[in-house]
C-alpha positions in Angstrom: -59.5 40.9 -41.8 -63.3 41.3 -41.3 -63.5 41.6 -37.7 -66.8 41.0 -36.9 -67.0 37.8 -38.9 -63.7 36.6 -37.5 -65.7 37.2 -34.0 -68.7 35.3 -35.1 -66.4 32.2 -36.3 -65.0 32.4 -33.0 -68.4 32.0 -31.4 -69.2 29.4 -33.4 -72.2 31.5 -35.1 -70.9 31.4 -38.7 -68.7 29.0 -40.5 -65.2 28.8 -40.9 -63.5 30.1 -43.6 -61.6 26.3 -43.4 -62.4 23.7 -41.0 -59.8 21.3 -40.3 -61.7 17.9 -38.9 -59.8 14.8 -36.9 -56.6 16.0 -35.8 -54.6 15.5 -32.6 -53.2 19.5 -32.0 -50.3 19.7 -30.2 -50.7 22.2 -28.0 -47.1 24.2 -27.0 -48.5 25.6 -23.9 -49.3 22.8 -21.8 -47.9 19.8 -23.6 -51.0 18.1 -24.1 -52.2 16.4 -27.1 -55.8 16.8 -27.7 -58.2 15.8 -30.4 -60.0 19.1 -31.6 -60.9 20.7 -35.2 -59.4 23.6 -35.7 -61.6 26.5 -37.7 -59.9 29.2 -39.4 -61.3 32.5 -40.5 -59.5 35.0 -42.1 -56.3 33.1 -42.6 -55.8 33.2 -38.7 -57.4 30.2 -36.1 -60.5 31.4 -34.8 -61.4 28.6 -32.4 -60.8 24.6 -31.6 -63.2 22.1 -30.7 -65.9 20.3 -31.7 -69.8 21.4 -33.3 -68.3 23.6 -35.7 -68.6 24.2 -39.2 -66.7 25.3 -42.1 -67.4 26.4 -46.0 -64.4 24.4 -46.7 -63.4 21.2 -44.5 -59.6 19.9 -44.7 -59.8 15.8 -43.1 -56.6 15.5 -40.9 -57.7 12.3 -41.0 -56.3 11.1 -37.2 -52.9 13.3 -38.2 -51.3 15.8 -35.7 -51.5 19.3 -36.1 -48.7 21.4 -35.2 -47.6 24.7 -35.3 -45.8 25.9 -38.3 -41.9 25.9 -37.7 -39.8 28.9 -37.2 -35.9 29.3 -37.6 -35.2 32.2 -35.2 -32.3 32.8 -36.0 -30.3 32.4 -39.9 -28.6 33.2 -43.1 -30.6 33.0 -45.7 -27.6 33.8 -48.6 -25.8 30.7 -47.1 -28.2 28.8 -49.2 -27.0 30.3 -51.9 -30.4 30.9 -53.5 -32.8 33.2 -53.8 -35.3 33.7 -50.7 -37.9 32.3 -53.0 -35.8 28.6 -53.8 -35.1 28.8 -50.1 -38.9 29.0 -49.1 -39.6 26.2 -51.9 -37.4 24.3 -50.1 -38.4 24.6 -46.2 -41.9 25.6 -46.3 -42.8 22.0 -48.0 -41.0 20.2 -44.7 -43.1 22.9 -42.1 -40.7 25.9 -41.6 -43.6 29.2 -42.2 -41.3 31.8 -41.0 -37.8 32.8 -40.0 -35.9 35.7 -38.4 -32.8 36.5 -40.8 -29.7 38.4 -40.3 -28.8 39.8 -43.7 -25.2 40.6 -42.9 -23.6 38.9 -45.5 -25.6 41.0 -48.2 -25.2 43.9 -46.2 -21.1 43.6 -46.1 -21.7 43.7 -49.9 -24.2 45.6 -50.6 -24.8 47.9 -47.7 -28.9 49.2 -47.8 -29.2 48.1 -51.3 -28.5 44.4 -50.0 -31.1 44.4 -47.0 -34.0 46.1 -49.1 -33.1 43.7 -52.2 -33.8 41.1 -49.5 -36.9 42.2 -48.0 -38.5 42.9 -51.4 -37.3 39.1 -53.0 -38.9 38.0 -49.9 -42.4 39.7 -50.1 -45.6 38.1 -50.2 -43.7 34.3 -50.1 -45.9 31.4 -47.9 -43.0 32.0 -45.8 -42.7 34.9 -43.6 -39.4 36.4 -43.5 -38.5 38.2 -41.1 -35.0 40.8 -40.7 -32.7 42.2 -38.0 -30.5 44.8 -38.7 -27.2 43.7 -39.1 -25.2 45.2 -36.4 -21.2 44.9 -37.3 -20.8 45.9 -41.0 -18.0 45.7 -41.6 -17.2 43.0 -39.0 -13.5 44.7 -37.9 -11.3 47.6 -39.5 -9.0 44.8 -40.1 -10.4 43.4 -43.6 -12.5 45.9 -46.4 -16.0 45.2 -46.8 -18.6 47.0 -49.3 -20.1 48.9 -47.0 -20.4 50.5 -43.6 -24.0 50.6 -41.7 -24.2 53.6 -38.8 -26.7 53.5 -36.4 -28.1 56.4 -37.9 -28.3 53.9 -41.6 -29.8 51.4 -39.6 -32.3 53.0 -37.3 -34.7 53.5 -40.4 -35.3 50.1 -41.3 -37.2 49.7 -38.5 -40.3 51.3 -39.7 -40.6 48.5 -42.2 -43.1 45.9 -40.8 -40.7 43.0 -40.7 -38.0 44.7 -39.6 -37.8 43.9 -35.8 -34.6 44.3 -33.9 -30.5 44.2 -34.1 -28.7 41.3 -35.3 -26.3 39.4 -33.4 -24.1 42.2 -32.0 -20.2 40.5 -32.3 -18.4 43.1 -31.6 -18.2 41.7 -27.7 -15.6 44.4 -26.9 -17.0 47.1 -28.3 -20.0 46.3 -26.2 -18.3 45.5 -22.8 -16.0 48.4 -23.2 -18.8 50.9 -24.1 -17.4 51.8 -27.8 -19.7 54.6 -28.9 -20.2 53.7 -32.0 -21.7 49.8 -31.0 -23.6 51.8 -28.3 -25.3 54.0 -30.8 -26.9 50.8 -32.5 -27.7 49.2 -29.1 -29.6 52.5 -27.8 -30.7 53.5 -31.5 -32.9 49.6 -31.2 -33.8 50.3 -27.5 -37.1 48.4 -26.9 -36.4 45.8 -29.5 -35.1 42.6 -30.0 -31.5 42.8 -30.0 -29.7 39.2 -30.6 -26.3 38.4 -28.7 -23.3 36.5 -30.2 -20.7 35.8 -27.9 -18.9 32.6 -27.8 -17.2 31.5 -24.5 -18.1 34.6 -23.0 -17.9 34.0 -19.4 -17.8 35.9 -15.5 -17.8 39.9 -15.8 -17.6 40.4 -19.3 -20.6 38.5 -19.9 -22.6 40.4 -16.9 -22.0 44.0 -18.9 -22.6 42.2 -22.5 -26.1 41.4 -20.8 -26.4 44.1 -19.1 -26.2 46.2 -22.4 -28.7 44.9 -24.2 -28.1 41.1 -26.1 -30.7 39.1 -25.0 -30.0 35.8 -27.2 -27.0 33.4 -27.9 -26.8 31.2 -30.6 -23.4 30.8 -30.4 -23.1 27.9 -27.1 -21.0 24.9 -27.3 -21.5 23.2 -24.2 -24.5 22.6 -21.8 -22.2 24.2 -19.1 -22.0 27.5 -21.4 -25.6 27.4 -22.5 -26.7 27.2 -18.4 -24.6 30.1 -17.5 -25.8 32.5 -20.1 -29.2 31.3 -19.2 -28.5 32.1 -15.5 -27.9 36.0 -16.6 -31.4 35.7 -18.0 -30.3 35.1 -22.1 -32.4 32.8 -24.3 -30.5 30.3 -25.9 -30.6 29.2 -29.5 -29.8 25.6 -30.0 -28.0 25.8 -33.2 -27.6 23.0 -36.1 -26.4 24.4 -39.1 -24.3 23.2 -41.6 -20.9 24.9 -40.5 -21.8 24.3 -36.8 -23.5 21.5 -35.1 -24.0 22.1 -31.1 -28.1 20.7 -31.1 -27.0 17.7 -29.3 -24.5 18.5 -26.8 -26.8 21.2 -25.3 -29.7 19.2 -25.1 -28.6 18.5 -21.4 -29.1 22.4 -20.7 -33.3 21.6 -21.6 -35.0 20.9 -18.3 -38.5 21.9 -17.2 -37.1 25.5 -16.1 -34.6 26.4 -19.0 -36.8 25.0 -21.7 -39.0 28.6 -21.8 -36.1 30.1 -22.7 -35.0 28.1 -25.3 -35.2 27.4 -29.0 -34.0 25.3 -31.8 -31.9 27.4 -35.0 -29.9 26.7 -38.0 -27.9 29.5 -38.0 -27.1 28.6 -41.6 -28.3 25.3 -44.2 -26.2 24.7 -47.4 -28.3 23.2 -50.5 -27.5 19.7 -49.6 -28.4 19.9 -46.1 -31.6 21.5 -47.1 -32.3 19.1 -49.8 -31.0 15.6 -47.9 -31.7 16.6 -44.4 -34.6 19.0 -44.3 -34.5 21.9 -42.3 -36.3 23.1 -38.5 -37.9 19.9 -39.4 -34.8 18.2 -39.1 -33.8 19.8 -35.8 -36.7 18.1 -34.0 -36.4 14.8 -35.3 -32.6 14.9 -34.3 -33.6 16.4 -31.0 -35.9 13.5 -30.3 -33.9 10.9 -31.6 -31.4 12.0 -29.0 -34.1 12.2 -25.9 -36.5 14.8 -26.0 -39.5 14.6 -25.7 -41.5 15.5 -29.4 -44.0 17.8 -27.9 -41.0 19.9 -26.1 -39.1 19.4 -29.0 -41.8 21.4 -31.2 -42.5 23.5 -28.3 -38.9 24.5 -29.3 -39.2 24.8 -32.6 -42.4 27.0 -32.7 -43.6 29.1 -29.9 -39.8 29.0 -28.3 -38.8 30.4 -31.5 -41.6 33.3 -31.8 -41.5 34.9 -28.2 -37.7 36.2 -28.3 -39.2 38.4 -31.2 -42.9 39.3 -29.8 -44.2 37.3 -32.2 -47.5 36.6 -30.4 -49.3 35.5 -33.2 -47.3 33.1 -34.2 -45.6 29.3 -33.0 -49.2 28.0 -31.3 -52.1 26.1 -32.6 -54.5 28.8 -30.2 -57.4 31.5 -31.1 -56.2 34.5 -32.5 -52.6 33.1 -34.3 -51.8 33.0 -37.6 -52.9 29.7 -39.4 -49.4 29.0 -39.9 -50.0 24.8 -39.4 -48.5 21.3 -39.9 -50.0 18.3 -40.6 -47.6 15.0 -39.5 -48.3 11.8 -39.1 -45.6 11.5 -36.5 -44.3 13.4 -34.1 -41.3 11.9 -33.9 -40.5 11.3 -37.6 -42.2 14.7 -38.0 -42.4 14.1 -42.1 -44.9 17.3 -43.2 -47.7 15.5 -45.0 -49.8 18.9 -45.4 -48.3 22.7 -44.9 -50.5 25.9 -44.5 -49.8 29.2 -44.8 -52.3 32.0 -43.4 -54.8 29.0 -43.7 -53.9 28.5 -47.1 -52.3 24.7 -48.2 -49.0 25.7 -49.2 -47.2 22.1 -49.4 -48.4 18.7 -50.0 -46.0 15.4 -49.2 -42.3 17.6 -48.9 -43.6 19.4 -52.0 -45.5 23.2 -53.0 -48.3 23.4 -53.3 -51.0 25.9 -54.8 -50.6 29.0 -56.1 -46.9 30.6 -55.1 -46.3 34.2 -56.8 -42.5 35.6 -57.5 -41.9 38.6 -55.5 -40.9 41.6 -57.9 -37.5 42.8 -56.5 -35.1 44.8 -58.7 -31.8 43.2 -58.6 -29.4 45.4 -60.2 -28.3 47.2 -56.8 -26.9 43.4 -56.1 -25.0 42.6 -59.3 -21.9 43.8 -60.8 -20.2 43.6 -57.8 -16.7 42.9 -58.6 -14.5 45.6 -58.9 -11.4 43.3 -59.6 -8.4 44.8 -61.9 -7.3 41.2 -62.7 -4.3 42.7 -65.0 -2.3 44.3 -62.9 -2.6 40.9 -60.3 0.6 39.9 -58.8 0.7 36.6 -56.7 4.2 36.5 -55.3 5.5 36.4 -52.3 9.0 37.7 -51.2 11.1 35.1 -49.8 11.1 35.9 -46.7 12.8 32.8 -44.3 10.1 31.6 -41.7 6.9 32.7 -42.4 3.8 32.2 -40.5 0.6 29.5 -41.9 -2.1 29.5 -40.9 -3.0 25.9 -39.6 -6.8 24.8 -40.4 -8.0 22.4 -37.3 -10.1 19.6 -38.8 -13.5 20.2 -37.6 -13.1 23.3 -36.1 -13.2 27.2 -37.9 -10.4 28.1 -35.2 -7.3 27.9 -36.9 -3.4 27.4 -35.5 -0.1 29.9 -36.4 2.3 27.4 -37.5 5.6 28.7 -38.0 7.4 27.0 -41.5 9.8 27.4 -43.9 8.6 26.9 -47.9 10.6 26.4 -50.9 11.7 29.4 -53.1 12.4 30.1 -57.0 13.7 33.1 -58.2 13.4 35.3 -54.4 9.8 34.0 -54.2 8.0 31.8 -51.7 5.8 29.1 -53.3 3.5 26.1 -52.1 4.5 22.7 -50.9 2.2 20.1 -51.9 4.0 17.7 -50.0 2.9 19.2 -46.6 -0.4 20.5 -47.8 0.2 24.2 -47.8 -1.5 26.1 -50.3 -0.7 29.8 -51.0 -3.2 31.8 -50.4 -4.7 35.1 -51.8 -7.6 37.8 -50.4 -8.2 40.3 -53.1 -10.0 43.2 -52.1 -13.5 43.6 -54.9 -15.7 45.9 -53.7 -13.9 49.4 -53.8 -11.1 48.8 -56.3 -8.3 49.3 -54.4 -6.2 46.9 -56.1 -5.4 45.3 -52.5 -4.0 42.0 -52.2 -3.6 40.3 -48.9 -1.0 37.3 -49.6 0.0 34.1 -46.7 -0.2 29.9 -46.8 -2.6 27.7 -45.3 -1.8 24.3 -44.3 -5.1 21.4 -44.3 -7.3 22.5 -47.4 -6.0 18.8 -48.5 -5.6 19.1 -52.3 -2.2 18.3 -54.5 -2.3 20.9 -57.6 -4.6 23.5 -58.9 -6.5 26.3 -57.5 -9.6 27.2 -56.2 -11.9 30.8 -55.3 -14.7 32.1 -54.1 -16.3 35.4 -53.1 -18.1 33.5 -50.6 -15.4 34.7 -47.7 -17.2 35.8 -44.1 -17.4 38.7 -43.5 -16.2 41.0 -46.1 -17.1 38.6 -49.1 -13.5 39.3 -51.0 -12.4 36.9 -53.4 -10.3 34.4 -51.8 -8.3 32.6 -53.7 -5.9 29.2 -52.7 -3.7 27.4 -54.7 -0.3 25.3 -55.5 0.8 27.8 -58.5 0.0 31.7 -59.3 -1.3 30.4 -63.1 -4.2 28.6 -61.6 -4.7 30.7 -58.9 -5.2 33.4 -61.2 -7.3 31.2 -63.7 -9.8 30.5 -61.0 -9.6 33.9 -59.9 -10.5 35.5 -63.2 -13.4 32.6 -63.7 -14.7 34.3 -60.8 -14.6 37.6 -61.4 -16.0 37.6 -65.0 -19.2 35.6 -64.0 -20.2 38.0 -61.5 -19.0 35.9 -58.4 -19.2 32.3 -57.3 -17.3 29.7 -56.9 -14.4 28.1 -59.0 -12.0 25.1 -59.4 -8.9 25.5 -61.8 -6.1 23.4 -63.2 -3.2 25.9 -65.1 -5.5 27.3 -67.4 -8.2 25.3 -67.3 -11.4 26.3 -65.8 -12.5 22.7 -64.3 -15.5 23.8 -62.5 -17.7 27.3 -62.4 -20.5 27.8 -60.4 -21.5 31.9 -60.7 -23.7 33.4 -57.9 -24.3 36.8 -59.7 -25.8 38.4 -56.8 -23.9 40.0 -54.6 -21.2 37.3 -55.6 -23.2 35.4 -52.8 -25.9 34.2 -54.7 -27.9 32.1 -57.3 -30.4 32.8 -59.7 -30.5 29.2 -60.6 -33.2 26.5 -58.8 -31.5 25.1 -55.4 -31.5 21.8 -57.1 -28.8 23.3 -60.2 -27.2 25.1 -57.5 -27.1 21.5 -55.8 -25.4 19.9 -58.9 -22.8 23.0 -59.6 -21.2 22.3 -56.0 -21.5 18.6 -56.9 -19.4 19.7 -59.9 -16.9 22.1 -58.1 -16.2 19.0 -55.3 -15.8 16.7 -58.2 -13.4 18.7 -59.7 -11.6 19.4 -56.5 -11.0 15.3 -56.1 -9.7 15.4 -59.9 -6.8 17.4 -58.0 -6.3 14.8 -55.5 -8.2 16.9 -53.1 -11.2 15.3 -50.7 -14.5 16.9 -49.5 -15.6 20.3 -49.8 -12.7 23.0 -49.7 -15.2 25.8 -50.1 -16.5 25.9 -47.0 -13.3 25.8 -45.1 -12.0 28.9 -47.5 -15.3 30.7 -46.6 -14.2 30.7 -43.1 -10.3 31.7 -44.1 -10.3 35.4 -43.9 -13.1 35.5 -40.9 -10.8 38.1 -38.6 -12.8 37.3 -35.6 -11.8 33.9 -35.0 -8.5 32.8 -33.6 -6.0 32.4 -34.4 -4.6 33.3 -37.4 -6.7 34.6 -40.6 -6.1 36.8 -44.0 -7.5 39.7 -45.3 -7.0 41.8 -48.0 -5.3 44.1 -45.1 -2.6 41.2 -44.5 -2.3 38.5 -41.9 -4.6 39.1 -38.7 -3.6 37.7 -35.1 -6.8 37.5 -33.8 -5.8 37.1 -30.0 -3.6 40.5 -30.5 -6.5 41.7 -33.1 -3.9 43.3 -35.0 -2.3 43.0 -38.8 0.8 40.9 -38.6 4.2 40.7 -40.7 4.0 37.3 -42.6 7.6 36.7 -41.9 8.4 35.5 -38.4 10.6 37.6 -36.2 13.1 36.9 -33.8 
C-alpha cells in the first residue's frame, strides 16, 4: 500500500480509491448507527464522513454497512469441500475471514495436511486463517496418520496466517502438567492459544486457565459460559451443525460479558451452508431469540477478531481492512453486496468478480488408504454378554449397555430387531491390518451396511452393518475411491460419495457434494433406516467422549480412558 496516498485519502486531499455513498455504518464500538460514506484507499477504509470523493463511487443506496463476518473458530474439512467451494459458499452471505483448526487433516496428513490447507486457501476473498493443531493424535488409544511435536509445530508460525494453538483437549495433560502438552503451550507462548474443555469446573479449570487456554467454544449452559468467563476466558457461542449451544447461552451476553464474547460454527455441513447460511445465520438466529442486531454483529465481527489480534479487522473504522457488508436489514441480515479488501466480491448470496483458484499441489493428500481389504475378517467370537455401545438421541455422549446377541457358527452377529449394528474401525493410515470390532445400538437402520473415513479424530474407516458381506462391500467402496462415504446392500454398492482428499474431502462443487449425501441418506431409507447415519458414525470412534467408543485399538471406556474387553466380566 502507497502510504502517503493512503494518508492523503485519509485527509480528505485526494480521492478515494472507492467511495461508498448513503449508508447507515454500524459501528461495533459504540453501538451507534450513523449515516456516513465510507472511502477506501488501498483496499483498507481510509476515512468516514461526508465531502469526500472517490474515483469510483459504490451507492449503498440507504443500506447498512457492516463489517465483514468472521467465524473464529471452525473446521473447514467438515464441509467437505475444498477451501475454495467453502469460500464460494460463505463469502456471498458476509463471512470475509475465519480462524481454522486443521486437525482433522492434520490426523491424516500430518504437515502435508496443514500446508495443503494454507496453500488451497491462498489468495481467496476470504481470509483464512490457521492454528496449529495441538492433540494429533487425539489419545494413544486409537492410530491416527500422524503425530505433530511441539518442535513440528513451532515452525508454522512464521507463516503469516499462522497465529496460535488450536483448541488444546487434552484437559489432563494440561492440568496435570504432561510435558509433552506443555511443550506446545510454552513452544506458542505469546500467542493465541484456544481452550476446549467441556464441563470443566472449580480447580481444574483454575490451572487449565492458568496454563495458557484463553477461549471456550465448547459451553453448554449460560451457567458454564459465566464461570469460564469469571476466570477471565472468552467464550465462543457455537452453532454448528453437530452442536447447537447459540441460544441457551445467549443469557450469559450482558453489557459486561459481551466484550468477551463471540459467535462460531465450530463446524457447517453442505446443507447447513447451502439452506441456512453461515455467521450470517448466527446473527439472525441470535436476534430472533433477543439480541439486540448491533450486539449481535458486534459479536460476529470485531468480538471475533480481538481473541486473535486481529486489529485490522471486524470494524467499519480508519485504518481496517475493507472487509464490508452491505444489508438491507439488520435483523434479516440478507448480504445484498460483499467486499473483499474493497473489492465487490458477492452480489445478492452470489460471487462476484474476478475469483482466482489457488495453486495447491494435492498429491501429499491423496492415496490415503492403506487398507489390505483381503485378508479382512469381520467376526466376532461369541463371547456371552458383551458390551454396546448405546447412541443417546441428540447427544455425541454414548451409554455401555450390557446385551446378549444371537450367534451362528461360535460368532456374534447383529440384531436388527433391537437396532444393534456390528460395528468395525479399520485402521488406514499405517497398514497395520488392525481391526477394532463391537455393536452399537440407535444408528436406526434394518439391513445393509454403511462406511466412512469421516471418523473424529483419527479418520479410520468405520464401518457398521447387519452382515459382514455388506459391511465389507461398503468398506471396499470406500477404500478403492480414495475415501468417502458409502451405503451397501450384500453386494450392492447403493450409494458412493468419494472424498479423495485425505478421505475427508471433495473435489467436486459443494452443490454435487450436496446431492451425493442426498443420495447416501436416500439409500440409507431404502434400508428401512431414517436420517443421516453418517454423522452419528463420525462421532463413533471419538475416544474422548463418554462413554463408551471403538477404535481400531478396541473398545475405549472413556471415564477409565482405557481399552476394554468387549465381553462383560463378572
Amino acid at each position: 500500500m502507497d502510504r502517503q496516498r493512503f494518508l492523503a485519502v485519509a485527509r480528505g486531499e485526494e480521492p478515494a480509491d472507492l467511495l461508498i455513498t448513503g449508508g447507515r455504518v454500524v459501528e461495533v464500538f459504540t453501538g451507534e448507527i450513523l449515516e456516513l460514506d465510507v472511502a477506501v484507499a488501498g483496499g483498507r477504509i481510509a476515512g468516514l464522513g461526508s465531502g469526500r470523493e472517490g474515483m469510483e463511487t459504490l451507492d449503498a443506496g440507504g443500506a447498512f454497512v457492516v463489517p465483514g463476518l468472521i467465524d473464529p473458530h471452525v473446521h473447514l474439512e467438515s464441509s467437505l469441500v475444498t477451501p475454495l467451494e467453502f469460500a464460494r459458499a460463505v463469502v456471498p452471505r458476509g463471512t470475509t475471514a475465519v480462524v481454522c483448526d486443521p486437525h482433522e487433516l492434520a490426523n491424516v496428513a500430518g504437515l502435508d495436511g496443514i500446508r495443503w490447507l494454507l496453500e488451497a486457501s491462498e489468495g481467496l476473498p476470504l481470509t483464512v486463517y490457521v492454528n496449529a493443531p495441538s492433540c494429533v493424535p487425539a489419545t494413544h488409544l486409537a492410530t491416527a496418520g500422524a503425530e505433530l511435536s511441539a518442535g513440528d509445530l513451532a515452525p508454522l508460525l512464521a507463516h503469516p496466517r499462522v497465529l496460535g494453538l488450536a483448541e488444546v483437549m487434552n484437559v489432563p495433560g494440561t492440568v496435570l502438567g504432561d510435558p509433552g502438552v506443555w511443550a506446545k503451550l510454552e513452544a506458542f507462548r505469546g500467542r493465541p492459544v484456544d481452550g476446549h474443555a467441556p464441563g470443566l469446573a472449580g480447580p481444574w479449570l483454575d490451572a487449565y486457565v492458568a496454563s495458557g487456554p484463553a477461549t471456550d467454544h465448547e459451553c453448554m449452559t449460560a451457567g458454564e459460559a459465566r464461570e469460564k468467563l469469571r476466570r477471565g476466558m472468552r467464550v465462543f457461542l457455537r452453532q454448528g451443525t453437530a452442536a447447537r449451544n447459540l441460544v441457551d447461552l445467549l443469557p450469559a451476553v450482558d453489557a459486561w460479558t459481551a466484550p468477551r464474547c463471540a459467535f462460531c460454527t465450530d463446524d457447517r455441513h453442505p446443507h447447513d451452508l447451502l439452506d441456512e447460511g453461515h455467521m450470517d445465520h448466527l446473527v439472525r438466529l441470535a436476534v430472533a431469540s433477543g439480541l439486540k442486531p448491533e450486539l449481535a454483529i458486534r459479536l460476529a465481527s470485531l468480538g471475533a477478531a480481538e481473541p486473535y489480534g486481529l486489529t485490522q479487522r471486524g470494524a467499519v473504522a480508519p485504518g481496517r481492512r475493507a472487509d464490508l457488508v452491505l444489508t438491507r436489514s439488520l435483523e434479516e441480515l440478507r448480504a445484498e453486496v460483499v467486499l473483499s479488501a474493497g473489492r465487490v466480491v458477492g452480489r445478492d448470496g452470489r460471487p462476484a468478480g474476478a475469483w482466482l483458484e489457488p495453486e495447491a499441489d494435492a498429491s501429499a493428500v491423496r492415496g490415503r488408504m492403506r487398507v489390505d481389504l483381503e485378508s479382512l475378517d469381520l467376526g466376532v467370537p461369541a463371547a456371552g454378554e458383551v458390551r454396546v455401545i448405546g447412541i443417546v438421541p441428540g447427544q455425541l455422549l454414548t451409554e455401555d449397555r450390557p446385551a446378549e446377541l444371537p450367534e451362528t457358527s461360535g460368532r456374534l452377529l447383529a440384531d436388527p430387531s433391537r437396532d444393534i449394528a456390528k460395528l468395525a474401525v479399520i485402521e488406514r493410515h499405517r497398514g497395520s491390518g488392525r481391526v477394532g470390532l463391537g455393536f452399537v445400538q440407535g444408528l436406526g437402520f434394518g439391513s445393509g451396511a454403511v462406511a466412512g473415513t469421516v471418523a473424529h479424530d483419527h479418520h479410520n474407516l468405520m464401518v457398521a452393518g447387519m452382515d459382514d458381506r455388506s459391511m465389507t462391500t461398503a468398506a471396499r467402496a470406500v477404500a478403492e475411491a480414495g475415501g468417502g462415504l458409502a451405503v451397501a446392500a450384500g453386494g450392492r454398492v447403493a450409494a458412493l460419495l468419494p472424498l479423495p482428499i485425505a478421505g475427508l474431502i471433495s473435489d467436486r462443487p459443494l452443490e454435487e457434494v450436496r446431492n451425493g449425501l442426498d443420495a447416501l441418506t436416500a439409500a440409507f431409507h431404502e434400508l428401512g433406516g431414517s436420517g443421516d447415519p453418517f454423522m452419528m458414525l463420525s462421532f463413533l470412534g471419538l475416544e474422548v467422549i463418554p462413554a463408551l467408543k471403538l477404535t481400531d485399538r478396541g473398545l475405549v471406556d472413556v471415564e477409565r480412558f482405557e481399552v476394554v474387553p468387549l465381553r462383560v466380566t463378572p
